[in-house]
ROLUM-395927 format. One line per 8 residues: their letters; for each residue x, y, z of C-alpha. Coordinates in pm, 1 decimal. Layout:
BEGIN
a> X Y Z  ... .
! end
This chain:
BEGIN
xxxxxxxx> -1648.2 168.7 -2170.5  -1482.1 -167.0 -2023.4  -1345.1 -234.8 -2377.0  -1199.9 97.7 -2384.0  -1012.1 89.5 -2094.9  -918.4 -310.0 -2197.0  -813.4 -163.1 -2465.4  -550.0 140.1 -2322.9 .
xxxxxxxx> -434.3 -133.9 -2087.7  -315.1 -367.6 -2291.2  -116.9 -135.9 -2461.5  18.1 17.6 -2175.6  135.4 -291.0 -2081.2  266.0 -386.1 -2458.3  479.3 -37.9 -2435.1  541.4 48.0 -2098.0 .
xxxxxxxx> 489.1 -266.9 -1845.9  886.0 -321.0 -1856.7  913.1 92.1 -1687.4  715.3 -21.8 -1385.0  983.4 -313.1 -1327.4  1278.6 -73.7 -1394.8  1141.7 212.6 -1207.5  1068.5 6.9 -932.0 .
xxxxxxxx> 1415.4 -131.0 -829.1  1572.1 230.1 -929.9  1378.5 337.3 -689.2  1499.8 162.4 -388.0  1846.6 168.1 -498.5  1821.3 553.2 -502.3  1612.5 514.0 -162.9  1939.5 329.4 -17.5 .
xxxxxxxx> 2241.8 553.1 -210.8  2046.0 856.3 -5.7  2045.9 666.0 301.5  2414.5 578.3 346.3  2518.2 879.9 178.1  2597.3 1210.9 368.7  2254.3 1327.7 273.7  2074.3 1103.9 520.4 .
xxxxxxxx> 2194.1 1310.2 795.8  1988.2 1564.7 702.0  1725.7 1641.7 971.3  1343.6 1738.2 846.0  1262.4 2011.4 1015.6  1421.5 2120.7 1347.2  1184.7 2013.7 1611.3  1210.7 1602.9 1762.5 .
xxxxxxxx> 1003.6 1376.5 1587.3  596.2 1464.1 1735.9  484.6 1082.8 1745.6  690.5 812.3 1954.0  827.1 553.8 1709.0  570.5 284.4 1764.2  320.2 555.2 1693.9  463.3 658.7 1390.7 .
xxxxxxxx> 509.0 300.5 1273.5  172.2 198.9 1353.7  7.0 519.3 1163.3  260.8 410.9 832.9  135.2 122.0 794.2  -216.4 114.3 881.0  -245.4 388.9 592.7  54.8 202.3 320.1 .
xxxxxxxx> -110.5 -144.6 374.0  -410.5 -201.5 575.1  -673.2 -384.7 442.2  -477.8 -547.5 168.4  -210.2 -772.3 396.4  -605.6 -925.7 498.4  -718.5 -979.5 163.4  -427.2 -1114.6 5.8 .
xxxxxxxx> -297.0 -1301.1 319.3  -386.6 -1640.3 200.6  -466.0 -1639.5 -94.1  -150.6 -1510.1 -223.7  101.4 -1741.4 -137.7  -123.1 -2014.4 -224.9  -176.4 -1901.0 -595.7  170.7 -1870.5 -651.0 .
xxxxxxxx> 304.9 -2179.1 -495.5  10.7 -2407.4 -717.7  61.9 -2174.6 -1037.9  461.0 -2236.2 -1015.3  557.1 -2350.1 -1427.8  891.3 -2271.3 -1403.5  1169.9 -2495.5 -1298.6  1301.5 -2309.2 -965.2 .
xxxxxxxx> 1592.2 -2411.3 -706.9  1357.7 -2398.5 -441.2  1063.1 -2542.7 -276.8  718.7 -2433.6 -444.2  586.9 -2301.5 -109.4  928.3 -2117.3 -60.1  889.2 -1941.4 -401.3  510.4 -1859.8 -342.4 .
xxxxxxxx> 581.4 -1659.2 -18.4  907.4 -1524.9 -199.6  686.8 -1371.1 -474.0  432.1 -1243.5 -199.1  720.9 -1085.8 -48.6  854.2 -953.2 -373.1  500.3 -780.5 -428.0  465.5 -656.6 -54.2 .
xxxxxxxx> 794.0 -552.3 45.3  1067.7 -330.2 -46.7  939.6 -233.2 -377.3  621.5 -116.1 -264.5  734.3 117.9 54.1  990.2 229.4 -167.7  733.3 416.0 -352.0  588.8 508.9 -62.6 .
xxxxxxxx> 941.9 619.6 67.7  1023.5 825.7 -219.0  667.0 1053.6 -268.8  751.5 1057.7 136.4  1085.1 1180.4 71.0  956.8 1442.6 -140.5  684.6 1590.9 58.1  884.6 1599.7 395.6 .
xxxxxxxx> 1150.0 1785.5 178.6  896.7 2032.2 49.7  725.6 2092.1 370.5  1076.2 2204.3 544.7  1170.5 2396.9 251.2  861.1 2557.6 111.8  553.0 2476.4 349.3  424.8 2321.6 82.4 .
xxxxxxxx> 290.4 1969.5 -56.9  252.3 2023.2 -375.7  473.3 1782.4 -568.1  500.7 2067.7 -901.5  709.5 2245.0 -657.8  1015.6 1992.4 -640.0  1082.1 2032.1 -1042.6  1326.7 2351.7 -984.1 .
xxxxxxxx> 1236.8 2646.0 -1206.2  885.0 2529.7 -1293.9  675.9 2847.5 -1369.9  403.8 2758.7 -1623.2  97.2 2773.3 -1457.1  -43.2 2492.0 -1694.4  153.1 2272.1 -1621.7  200.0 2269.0 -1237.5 .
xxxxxxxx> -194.4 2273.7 -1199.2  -133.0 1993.2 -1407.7  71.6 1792.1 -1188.1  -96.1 1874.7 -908.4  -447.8 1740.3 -1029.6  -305.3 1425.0 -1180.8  -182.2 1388.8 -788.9  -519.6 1438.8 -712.1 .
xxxxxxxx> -672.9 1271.1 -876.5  -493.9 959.8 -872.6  -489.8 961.6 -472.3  -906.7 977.5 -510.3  -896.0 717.8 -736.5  -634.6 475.3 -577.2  -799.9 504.0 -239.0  -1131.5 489.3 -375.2 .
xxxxxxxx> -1035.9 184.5 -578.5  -887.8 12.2 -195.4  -1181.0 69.2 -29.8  -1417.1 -27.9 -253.4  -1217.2 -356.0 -242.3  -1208.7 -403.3 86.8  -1584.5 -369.0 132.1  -1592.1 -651.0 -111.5 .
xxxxxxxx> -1444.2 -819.2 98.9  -1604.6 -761.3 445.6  -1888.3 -848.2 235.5  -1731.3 -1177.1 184.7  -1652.3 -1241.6 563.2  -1989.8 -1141.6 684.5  -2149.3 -1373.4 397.9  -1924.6 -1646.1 515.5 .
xxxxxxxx> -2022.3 -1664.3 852.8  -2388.9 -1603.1 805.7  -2411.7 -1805.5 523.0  -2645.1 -1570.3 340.4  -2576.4 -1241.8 134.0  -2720.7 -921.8 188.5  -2654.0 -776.7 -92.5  -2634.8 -405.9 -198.8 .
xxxxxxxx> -2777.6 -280.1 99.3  -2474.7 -413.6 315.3  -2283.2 -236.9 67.6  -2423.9 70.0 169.1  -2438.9 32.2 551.9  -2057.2 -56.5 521.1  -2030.5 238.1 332.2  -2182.8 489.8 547.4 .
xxxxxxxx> -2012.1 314.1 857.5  -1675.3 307.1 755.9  -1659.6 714.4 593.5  -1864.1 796.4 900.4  -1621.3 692.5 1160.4  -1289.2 776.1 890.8  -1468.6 1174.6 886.0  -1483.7 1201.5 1245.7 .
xxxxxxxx> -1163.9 1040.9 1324.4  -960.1 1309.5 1027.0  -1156.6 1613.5 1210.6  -1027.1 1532.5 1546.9  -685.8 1545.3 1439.5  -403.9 1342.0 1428.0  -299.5 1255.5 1768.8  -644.4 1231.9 1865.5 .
xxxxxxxx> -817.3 1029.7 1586.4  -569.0 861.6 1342.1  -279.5 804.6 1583.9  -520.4 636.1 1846.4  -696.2 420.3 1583.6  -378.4 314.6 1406.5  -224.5 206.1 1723.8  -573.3 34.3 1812.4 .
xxxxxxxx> -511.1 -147.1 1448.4  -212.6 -293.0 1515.0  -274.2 -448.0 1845.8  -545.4 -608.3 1687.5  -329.3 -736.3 1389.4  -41.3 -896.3 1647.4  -336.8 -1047.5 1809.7  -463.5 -1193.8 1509.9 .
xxxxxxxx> -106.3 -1279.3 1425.2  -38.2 -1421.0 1715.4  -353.3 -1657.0 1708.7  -258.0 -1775.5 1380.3  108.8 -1851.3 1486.5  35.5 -2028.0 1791.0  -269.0 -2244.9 1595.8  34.8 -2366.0 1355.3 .
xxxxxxxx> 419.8 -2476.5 1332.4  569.7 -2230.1 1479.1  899.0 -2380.8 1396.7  765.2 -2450.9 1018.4  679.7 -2046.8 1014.1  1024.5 -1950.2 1113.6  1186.3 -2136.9 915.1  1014.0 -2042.2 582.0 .
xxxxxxxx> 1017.7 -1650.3 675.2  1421.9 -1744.9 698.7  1429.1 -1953.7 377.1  1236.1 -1698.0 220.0  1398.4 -1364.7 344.7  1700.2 -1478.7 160.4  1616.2 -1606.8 -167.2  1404.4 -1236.3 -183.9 .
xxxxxxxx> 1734.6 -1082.4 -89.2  1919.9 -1278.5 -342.7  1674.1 -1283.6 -630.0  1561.4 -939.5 -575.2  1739.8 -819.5 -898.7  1628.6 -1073.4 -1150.9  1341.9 -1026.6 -985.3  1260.2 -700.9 -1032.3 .
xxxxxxxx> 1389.9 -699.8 -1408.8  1177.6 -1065.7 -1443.9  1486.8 -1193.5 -1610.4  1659.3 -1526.9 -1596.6  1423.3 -1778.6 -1407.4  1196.8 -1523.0 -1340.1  1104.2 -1393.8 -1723.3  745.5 -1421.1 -1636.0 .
xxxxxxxx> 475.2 -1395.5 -1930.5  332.5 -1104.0 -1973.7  -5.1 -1230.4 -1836.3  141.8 -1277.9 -1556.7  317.6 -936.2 -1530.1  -13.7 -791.8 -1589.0  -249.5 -995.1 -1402.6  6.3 -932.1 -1067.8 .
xxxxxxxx> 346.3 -706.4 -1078.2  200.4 -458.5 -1332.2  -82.4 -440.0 -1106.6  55.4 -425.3 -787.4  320.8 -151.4 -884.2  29.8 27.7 -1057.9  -136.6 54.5 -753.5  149.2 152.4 -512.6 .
xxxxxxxx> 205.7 417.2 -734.2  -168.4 487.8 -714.8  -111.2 512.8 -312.6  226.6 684.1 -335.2  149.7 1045.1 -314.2  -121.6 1027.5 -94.8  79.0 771.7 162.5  376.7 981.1 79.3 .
xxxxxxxx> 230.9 1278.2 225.0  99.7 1120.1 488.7  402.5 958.2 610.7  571.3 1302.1 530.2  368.7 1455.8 777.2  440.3 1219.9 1087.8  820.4 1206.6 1015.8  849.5 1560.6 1077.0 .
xxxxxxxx> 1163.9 1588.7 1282.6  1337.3 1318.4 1186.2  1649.0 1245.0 933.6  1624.6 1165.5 616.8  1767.6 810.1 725.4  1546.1 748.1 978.9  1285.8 820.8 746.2  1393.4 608.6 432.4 .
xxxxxxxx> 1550.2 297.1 637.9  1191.2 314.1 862.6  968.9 332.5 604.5  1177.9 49.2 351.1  1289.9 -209.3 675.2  1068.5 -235.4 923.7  681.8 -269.9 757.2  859.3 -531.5 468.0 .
xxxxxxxx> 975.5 -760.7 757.4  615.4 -666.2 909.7  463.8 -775.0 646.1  675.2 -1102.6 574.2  621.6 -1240.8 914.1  225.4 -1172.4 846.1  206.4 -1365.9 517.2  450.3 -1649.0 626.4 .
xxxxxxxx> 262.2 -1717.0 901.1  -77.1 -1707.8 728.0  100.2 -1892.4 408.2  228.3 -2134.4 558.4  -48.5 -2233.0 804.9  -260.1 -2263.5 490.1  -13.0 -2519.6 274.6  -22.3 -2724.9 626.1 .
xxxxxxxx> -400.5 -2769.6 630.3  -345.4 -2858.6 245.7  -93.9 -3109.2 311.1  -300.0 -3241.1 593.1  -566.5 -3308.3 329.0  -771.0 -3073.7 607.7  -920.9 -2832.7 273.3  -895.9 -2874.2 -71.5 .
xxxxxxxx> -655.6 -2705.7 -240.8  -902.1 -2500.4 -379.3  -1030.9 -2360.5 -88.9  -847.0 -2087.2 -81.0  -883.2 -2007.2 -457.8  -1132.1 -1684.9 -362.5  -949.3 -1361.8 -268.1  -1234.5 -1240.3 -83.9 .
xxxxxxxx> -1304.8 -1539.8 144.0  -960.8 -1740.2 151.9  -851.5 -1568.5 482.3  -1156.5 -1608.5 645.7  -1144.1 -2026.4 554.8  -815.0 -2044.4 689.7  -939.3 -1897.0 1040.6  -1242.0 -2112.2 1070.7 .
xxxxxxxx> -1045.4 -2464.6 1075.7  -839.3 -2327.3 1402.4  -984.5 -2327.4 1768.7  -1239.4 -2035.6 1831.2  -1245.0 -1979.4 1455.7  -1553.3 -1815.8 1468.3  -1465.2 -1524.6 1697.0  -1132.4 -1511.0 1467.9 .
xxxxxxxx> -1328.9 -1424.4 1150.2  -1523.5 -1188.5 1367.9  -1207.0 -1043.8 1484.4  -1070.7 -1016.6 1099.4  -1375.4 -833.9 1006.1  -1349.3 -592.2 1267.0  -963.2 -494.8 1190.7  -1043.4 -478.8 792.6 .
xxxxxxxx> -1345.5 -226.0 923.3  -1000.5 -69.0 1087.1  -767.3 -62.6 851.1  -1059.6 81.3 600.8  -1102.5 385.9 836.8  -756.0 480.9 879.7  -670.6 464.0 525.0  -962.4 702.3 473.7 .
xxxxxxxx> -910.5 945.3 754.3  -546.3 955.7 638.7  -654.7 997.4 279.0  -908.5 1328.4 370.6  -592.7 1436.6 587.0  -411.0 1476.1 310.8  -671.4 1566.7 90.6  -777.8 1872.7 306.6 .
xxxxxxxx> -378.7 1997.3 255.6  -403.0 1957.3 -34.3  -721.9 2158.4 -58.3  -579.9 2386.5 254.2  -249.8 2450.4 132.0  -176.2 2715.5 366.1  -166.9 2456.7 711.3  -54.3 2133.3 763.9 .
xxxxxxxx> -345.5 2053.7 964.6  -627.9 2147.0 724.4  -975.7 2303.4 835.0  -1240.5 2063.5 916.9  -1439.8 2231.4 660.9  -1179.1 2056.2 393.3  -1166.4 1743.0 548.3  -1587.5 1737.1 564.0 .
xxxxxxxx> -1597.1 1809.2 184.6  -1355.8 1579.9 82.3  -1479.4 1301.5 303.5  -1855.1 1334.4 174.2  -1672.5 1369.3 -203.2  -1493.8 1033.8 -127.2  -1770.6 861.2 -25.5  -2023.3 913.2 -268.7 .
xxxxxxxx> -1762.8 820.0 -529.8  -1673.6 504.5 -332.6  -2055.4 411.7 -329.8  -2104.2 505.8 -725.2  -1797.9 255.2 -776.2  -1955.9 1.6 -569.4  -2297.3 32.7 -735.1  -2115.3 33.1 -1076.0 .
xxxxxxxx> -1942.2 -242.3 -955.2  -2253.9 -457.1 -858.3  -2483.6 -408.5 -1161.1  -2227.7 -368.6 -1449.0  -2194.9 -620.7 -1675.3  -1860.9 -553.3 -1763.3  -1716.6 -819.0 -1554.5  -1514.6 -834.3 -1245.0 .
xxxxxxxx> -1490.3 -570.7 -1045.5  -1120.2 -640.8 -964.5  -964.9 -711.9 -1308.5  -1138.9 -387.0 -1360.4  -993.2 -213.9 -1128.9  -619.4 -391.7 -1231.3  -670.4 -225.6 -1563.7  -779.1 115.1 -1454.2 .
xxxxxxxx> -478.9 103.4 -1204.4  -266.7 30.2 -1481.0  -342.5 309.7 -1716.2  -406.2 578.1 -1447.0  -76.9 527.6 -1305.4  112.6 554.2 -1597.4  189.4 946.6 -1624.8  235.2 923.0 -1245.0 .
xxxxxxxx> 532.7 680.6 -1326.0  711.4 901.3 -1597.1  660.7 1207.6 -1368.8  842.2 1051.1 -1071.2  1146.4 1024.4 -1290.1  1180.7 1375.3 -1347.8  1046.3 1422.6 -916.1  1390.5 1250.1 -902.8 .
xxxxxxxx> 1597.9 1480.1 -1058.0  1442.4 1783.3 -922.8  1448.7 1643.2 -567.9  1822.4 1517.1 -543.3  1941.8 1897.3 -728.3  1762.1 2055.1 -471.9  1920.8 1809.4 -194.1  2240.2 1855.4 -288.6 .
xxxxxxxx> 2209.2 2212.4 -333.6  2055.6 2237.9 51.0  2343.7 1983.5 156.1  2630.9 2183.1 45.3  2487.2 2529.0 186.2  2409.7 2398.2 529.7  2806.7 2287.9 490.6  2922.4 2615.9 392.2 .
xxxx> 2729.9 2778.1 665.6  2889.0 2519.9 915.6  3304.6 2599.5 787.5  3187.0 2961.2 842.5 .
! end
């Protein structure tokens, strides 16, 4: 089965890997032209926004990022500064937190801004999520049941594949500071744990359960970012967020079409961008929704320039400061620099060599536990509309039977993941990613289309109705 899907991969990557780069920077282009444009005006829905903005920011990005900014936060920038065999016009550590930016920033929320745009536009119009809906003049039953599984499916399997991950990596953490491995029976209590609290947190609702725990997630991230910043050059960290702000800004386009200096191999495409843009696609509807759902009330450039701006600059001050605190203890000939070689464990060596270190891994562990939960109580949110179609706050009957559904798929993929001999479980999951996401790409082409007829349509009526 591995060599199948080895297989499908490499040749969607042969045939297709170039669409992902294209797609991507289309993408926020568009995002932007609909921003400044008249269009962003337009309000969706007519009551004020439900969630302060802080609230609302905090719930976006504990669902578009969580876990992952915790896993990759060393390690990262590190692998790309040492695996630098081009000749750049920058520093090596500038380029590796450029391309860590590059990976985490616009590119990514703009996928998440656009499925976002989509569903907030369909719930204001129709009262409906489902994405078949935005094609205009779509009436074969076929092929909208279609759609809408592939949606389904692909949110199931992208947040599957995320938290399975990021049990890996708690795994790691707790292995790390106990020095001993409890194998597949932590995997299970982890588990249990996290879809335990993520089921209980979806049924009590929104403001009572995800808003509270997404707002308890980020205090805990500024805290952990704040320990980190004030353990290292603080002047050093500022500087190289600056430095590498603006070569992102200014390389952004080569970039994203990996021309010029940047025409990566394709192992490299595949092993990282492919990947990554695979798997924000993966996310996209389900985040999309998500988001859609808490921006109620709000314009259309609130909601584009919120969801594009503020979590990329989040996230760059979170991997410069990590980054860059790591190439100092390198420098300082404090670890090796291949101590931060393992995904699942570079973070947590980083923490140890500061003051307190100990509590700090503790502390790390706890927010990925965090960050795990509100990505899955977001994820049987959504699921449950989905499932629910006619409210936007679904029955706890849907969100129970999608939250037991999720979790004894997450635990198969874990088992699978443990006893297969098929390899990694990551580079697995890079080529599943990959090939799932592919009709998901294509699709969001023709979403495009669809969506910006229908906006302009809705644009000039509202117009008309005003001269009248």
């Amino acid at each position: 089965m591995f060599e199948v899907i080895n297989t499908v991969s490499i040749w969607v990557r042969t045939f297709f890997g170039k669409l992902y780069l294209v797609l991507g920077l289309l993408i926020v282009l568009y995002l932007l032209i609909i921003a400044i444009s008249p269009l962003g005006k337009i309000n969706l829905g007519s009551s004020p926004p439900e969630y302060s903005t802080l609230s609302w920011l905090a719930m976006m990005y504990s669902t578009g990022m969580g876990a992952g900014i915790i896993l990759r936060a060393v390690q990262e920038p590190i692998f790309m500064m040492q695996h630098s065999n081009m000749e750049l016009s920058r520093p090596n550590d500038i380029h590796g937190l450029e391309m860590t930016f590059y990976h985490w920033g616009f590119t990514a929320w703009g996928f998440y801004g656009l499925f976002a745009l989509f569903i907030a536009y369909l719930l204001v119009k129709k009262k409906n999520i489902q994405l078949s809906h935005i094609i205009p003049k779509l009436s074969n039953s076929l092929t909208t049941k279609s759609i809408d599984l592939l949606v389904i499916l692909t949110t199931v399997f992208g947040v599957v594949s995320a938290v399975a991950l990021g049990i890996r990596q708690i795994e790691g953490g707790i292995s790390f500071i106990t020095e001993s491995s409890l194998g597949v029976y932590l995997s299970i209590i982890l588990c249990v744990l996290i879809f335990s609290f993520a089921i209980f947190s979806s049924i009590k609702g929104l403001s009572k359960g995800i808003r509270r725990l997404s707002n308890v997630n980020i205090t805990l991230t500024l805290l952990l970012l704040a320990y980190v910043i004030l353990n290292s050059d603080i002047s050093l960290i500022l500087s190289n967020l600056l430095q590498s702000v603006l070569a992102l800004l200014q390389d952004f386009v080569p970039l994203s079409l990996a021309v010029g200096e940047f025409d990566f191999s394709e192992e490299f495409l595949s092993d990282w961008t492919y990947y990554y843009w695979a798997f924000w696609l993966a996310w996209a509807p389900f985040t999309g929704i998500f988001i859609a759902r808490i921006s109620q009330g709000r314009s259309i450039r609130q909601l584009i320039l919120g969801v594009l701006i503020v979590p990329s600059l989040g996230s760059f001050l979170w991997f410069t400061s990590f980054g860059t605190s790591a190439i100092e203890l390198i420098n300082a000939e404090v670890v090796s620099s291949f101590a931060f070689d393992n995904v699942f464990t570079a973070t947590f060596v980083l923490l140890e060599q500061f003051p307190l270190g100990f509590y700090a891994v503790i502390l790390a562990i706890l927010l990925l536990i965090g960050f795990l939960i509100t990505s899955v109580d977001s994820a049987i949110f959504v699921l449950g509309m989905f499932s629910d179609l006619t409210k936007i706050n679904p029955a706890t009957f849907h969100k129970l039977t999608w939250g037991i559904l999720l979790f004894l798929v997450t635990l198969g993929f874990l088992m699978i993941g443990r006893f297969s001999q098929a390899g990694n479980v990551l580079e697995a999951v890079q080529k599943i990613l990959i090939v799932s996401s592919l009709a998901l790409a294509l699709l969001s082409v023709v979403f495009i289309f669809g969506f910006t007829f229908g906006l302009v349509r809705h644009y000039k009526s509202r117009k008309d109705q005003i001269q009248k």
